[in-house]
C-alpha positions in Angstrom: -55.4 12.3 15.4 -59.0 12.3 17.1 -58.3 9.3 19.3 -55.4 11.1 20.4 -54.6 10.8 24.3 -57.5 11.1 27.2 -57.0 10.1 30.7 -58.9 11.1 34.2 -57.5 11.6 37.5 -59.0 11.3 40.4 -58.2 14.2 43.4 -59.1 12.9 47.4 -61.4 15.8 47.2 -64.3 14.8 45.1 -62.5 16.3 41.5 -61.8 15.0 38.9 -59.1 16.1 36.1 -59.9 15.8 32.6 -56.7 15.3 30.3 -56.7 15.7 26.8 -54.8 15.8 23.5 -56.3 15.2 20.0 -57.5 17.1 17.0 -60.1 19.0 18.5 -58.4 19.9 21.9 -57.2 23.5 22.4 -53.5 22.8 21.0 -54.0 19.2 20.4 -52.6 19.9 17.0 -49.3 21.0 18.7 -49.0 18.5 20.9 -50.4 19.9 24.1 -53.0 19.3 26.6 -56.5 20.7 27.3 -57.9 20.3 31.1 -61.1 20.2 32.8 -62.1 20.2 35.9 -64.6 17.4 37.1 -67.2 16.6 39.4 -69.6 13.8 39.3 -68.4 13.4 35.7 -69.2 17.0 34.5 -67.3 19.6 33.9 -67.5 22.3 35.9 -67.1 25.8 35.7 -67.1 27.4 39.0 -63.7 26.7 40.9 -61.1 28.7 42.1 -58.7 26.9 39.3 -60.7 28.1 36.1 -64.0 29.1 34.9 -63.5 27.0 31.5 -61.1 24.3 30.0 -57.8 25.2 30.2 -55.9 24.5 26.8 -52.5 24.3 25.1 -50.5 23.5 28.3 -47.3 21.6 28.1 -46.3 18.6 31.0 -45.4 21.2 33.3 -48.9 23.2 33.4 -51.4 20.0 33.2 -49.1 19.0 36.7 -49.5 22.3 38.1 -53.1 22.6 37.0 -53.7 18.8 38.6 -52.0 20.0 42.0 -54.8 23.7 41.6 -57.5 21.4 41.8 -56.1 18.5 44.5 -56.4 22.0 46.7 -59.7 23.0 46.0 -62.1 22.7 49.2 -64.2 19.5 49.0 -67.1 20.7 47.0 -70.9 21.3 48.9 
């Protein structure tokens, strides 16, 4: 499975969620999701949501993640 499942979505506040599933994602291999947090197409690793990708969630934690960073301040 390396195509597996990628989608973006796009907050109001300049972010951008990564989505993933697939043989190389943290628990891709089970099923689950790996998130990153976006901005200008880069991952970033200085929010208040994480400090890294954020793997092996199930529906439930890639929603709450996507609501985290749909209420981070608009970056400067």
């Amino acid at each position: 499975m390396v195509g597996g499942y990628r989608k973006v979505v796009n907050c109001d506040n300049g972010y951008d969620v990564s989505i993933v599933s697939n043989s190389f994602s943290y628990g891709g291999d089970k099923g689950l999701f790996e998130v990153a947090v976006l901005y200008n197409g880069e991952i970033v690793y200085d929010t208040l949501v994480t400090d890294d990708v954020i793997g092996y969630l199930d529906f439930q934690g890639v929603a709450d993640a996507i609501k985290q960073v749909e209420n981070l301040p608009r970056r400067k």
